[in-house]
N, C-alpha and C positions, 0 to 999 in steps of 0.2 A: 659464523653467522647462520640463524635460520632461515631457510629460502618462504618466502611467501609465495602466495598467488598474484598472478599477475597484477597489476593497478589498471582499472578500468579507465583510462585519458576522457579529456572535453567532457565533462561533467556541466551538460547546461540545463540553465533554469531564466523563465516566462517568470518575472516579477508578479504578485496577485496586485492586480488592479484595486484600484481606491472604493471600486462599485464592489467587489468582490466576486468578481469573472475568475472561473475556472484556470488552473495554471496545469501546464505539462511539462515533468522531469524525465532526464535521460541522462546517460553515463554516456554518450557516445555512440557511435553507428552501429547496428545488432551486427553482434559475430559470433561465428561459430564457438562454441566452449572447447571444441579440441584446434581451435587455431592456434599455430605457432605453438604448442606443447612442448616442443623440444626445446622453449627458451625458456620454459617456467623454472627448472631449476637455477638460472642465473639471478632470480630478481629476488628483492627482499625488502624485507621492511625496511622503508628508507630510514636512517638513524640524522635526526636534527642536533643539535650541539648535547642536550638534555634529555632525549625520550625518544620513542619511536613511534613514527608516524604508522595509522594504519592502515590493512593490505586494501580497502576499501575503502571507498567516502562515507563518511555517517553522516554529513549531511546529505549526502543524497538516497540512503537508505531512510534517514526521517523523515525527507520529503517524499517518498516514496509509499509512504506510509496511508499517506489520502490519494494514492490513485486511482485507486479501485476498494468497491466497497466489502469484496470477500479477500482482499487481503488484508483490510483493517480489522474488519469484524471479528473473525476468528484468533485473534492475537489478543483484543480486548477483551470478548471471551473469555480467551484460556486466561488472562488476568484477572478478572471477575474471579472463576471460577475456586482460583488460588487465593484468592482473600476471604473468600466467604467460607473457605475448611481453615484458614491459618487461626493459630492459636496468639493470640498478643500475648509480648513478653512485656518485661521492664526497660529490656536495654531494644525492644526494633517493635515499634506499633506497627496498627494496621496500615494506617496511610504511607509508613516509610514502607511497609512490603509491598503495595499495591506500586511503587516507585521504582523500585527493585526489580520485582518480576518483569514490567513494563520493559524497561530497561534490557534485561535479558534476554526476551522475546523477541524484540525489535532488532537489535545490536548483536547479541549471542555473546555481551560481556553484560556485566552489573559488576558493580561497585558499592560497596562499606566501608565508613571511615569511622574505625572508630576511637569515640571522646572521651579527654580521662578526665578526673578529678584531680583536686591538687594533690593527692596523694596516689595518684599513677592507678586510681578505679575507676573501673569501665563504667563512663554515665550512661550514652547512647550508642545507638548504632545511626547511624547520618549517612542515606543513600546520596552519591557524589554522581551528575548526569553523565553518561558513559558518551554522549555524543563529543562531551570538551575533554575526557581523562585520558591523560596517556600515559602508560606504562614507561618507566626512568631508564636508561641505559644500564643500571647499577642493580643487584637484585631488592627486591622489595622496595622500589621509590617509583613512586606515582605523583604525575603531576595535571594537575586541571589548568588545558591553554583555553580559553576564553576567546585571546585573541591575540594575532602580535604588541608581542608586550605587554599584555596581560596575561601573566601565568605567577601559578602559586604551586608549593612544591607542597604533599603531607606528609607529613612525619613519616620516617620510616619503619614499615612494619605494622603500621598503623591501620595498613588498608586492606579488603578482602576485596580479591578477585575472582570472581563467579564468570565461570566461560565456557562457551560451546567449542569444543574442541575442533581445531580444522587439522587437516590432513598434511598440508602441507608447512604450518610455522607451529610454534607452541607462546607466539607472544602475546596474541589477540587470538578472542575466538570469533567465528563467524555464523549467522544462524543458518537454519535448516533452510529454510524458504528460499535459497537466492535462485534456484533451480526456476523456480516462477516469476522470477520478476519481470521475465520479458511478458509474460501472459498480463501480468499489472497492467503494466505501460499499454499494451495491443489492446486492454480491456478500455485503460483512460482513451486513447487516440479514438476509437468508437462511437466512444459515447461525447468526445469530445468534436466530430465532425459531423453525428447525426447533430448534435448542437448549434454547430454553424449553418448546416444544412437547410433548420426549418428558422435561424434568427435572421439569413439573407431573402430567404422569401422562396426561394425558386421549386418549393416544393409545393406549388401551385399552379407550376407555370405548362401552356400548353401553345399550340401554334394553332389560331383562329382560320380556315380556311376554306373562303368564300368566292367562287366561281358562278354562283347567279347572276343574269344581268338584270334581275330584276330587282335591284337594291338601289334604291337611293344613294346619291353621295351624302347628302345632311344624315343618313341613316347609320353608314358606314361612322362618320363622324361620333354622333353617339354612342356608338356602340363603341369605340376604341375609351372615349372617354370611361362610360361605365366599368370599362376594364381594368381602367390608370387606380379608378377610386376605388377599386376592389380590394387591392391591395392595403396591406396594416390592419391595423386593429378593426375587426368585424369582417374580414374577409370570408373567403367562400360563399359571397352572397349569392344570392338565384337570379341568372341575367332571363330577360323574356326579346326574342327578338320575333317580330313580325314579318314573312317574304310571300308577299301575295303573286302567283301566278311563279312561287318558287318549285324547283325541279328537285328529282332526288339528287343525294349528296350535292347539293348547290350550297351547303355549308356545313364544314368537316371538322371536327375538334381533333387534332391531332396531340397527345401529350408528348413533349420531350422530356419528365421529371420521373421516368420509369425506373431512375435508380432507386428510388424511394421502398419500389416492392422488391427491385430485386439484387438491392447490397445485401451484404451477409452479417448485419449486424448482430440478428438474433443467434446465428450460428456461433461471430466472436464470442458475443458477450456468453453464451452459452458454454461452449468450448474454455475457454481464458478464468471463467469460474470455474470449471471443475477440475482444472489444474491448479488454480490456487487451493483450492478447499483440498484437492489431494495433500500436495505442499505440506499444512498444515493439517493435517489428518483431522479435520472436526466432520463428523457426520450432516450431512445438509439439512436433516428433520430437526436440528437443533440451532440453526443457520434460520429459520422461518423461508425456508427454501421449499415453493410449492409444487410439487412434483407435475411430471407432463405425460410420463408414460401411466398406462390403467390398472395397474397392478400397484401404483403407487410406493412412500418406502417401509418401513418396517415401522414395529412400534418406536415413540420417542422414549419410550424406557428402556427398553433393547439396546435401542443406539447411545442413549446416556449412558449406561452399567457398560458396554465395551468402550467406550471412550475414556470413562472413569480408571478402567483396568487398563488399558493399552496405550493411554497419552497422559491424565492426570496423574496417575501412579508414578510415572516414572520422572516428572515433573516436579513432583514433591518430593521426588529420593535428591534430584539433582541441588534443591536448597537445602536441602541437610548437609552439605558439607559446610554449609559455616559452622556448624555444631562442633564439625569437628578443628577448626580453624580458631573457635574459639575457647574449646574446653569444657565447655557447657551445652545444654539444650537450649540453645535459644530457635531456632525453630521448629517448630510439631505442627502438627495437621489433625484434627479432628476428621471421623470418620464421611465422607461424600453419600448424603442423603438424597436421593430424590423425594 
């Protein structure tokens, strides 16, 4: 048996609401990457009666997918990028490549099935979603679970597997980015409680404090009022109070909502991006990422032509192995023009 990477347990997920309210994914309680190492060799793809389950959740790396928005971006991207140089064949169009590569990117497998004719020739090539395929106990059988009790098996031999090779099994592959996923998640948690932050209100709130004795009680009374109606929609209004024969500091605005200026969100969100964008090696001037230091970054041609040479390059060698799975050129690349 080949030994896998561990299984990330309690795999939870926040249902999207009817209104369509933000949801937050996790795999479980953050742990170290070198925790328990010395048990990794024991574990492995778990095998189900038919196929192998794999070393990861793919539904929670798809849901993963919207946690942040430089981890999506740059995936869809480098997708974009790969459809607009692919050359359409007969037997795999554009849209099954743009399917394909998505697939591969996301997952670090992709999947081809392909359809014959009545006389056993290749019609199409038909990308199968890699988040439902599982590779058969038996060599070359593949099967799409759907769901308990929904499964279909494809013919044998029939199917192309495209995979990012992991280190530790050779039955699934797994992609490059899992290094950042906590950065995702710490980027969603963020931007997801600066959101609860200012939708409860309290990022208004301060302690009113009044020690004059020269204030009316009917006075005090309104003024608590003006307070209550400040809040909601139209807030921040301009209060005017009146303390005739008032003394200094005989009324003190005290704020208690100073976490406001001084959480570290702009450091997360700052930090948490530029490990994803590492991750995924996409240049940030190609990201519409507006630089902060004064020197600024380089030209966006510059950074296009190394990316081109140093991430698309090797991105397009890696789909030519169906060429050679299938006997033919079925995928080529036209040359990356800015």
């Amino acid at each position: 048996m080949i030994p896998a990477i561990e299984r990330i347990p309690n795999v939870e997920m926040k249902a999207r609401s009817e209104k369509g309210a933000s949801t937050m994914f996790s795999f479980g309680d953050p742990i170290p990457v070198l925790d328990k190492m010395d048990l990794m060799g024991y574990i492995e793809c778990v095998q189900m009666q038919k196929w192998y389950e794999p070393p990861l959740s793919w539904e929670g790396l798809a849901k993963s997918l919207s946690a942040a928005v430089h981890h999506s971006s740059p995936i869809y991207f480098k997708r974009d990028i790969l459809a607009s140089c692919f050359i359409p064949h007969k037997l795999l169009t554009r849209d099954a490549f743009r399917r394909w590569a998505l697939d591969y990117l996301v997952f670090g497998n992709a999947y081809l099935e392909q359809r014959e004719g009545p006389f056993g020739k290749a019609l199409q090539l038909k990308p199968t979603l890699a988040k439902y395929t599982r590779r058969g106990l038996n060599l070359d059988e593949y099967w799409f679970v759907k769901g308990w009790g929904n499964e279909h098996q494809f013919p044998a031999g029939k199917v192309h597997h495209l995979m990012e090779h992991d280190i530790n099994q050779e039955i699934y592959g797994l992609p490059q980015y899992l290094a950042a996923l906590n950065s995702a998640w710490l980027n969603e948690s963020a931007t997801l409680f600066r959101r609860k932050y200012y939708q409860n209100g309290s990022h208004a709130g301060f302690i009113m404090y009044i020690t004059d004795p020269a204030h009316d009680e009917e006075d005090i009374k309104n003024l608590r009022q003006s307070l209550k109606d400040s809040k909601g929609v139209g807030n921040f209004k301009n209060l005017f109070m009146y303390a005739p024969n008032g003394k200094k500091d005989g009324m003190q605005i005290i704020p208690i909502s100073e976490v406001a200026a001084k959480d570290e969100i702009f450091n997360i969100k700052n930090v948490t991006r530029d490990d994803m964008l590492a991750a995924h090696r996409v240049p940030p001037q190609l990201m519409g990422i507006i630089p902060t230091n004064s020197g600024g970054f380089t030209s966006p041609d510059i950074a296009a032509q190394v990316f081109a040479r140093n991430e698309l390059e090797p991105l397009q060698n890696k789909f030519l192995e169906l060429n050679d799975w299938m006997g033919e050129e079925v995928v080529s690349f036209k040359e990356y023009v800015i």
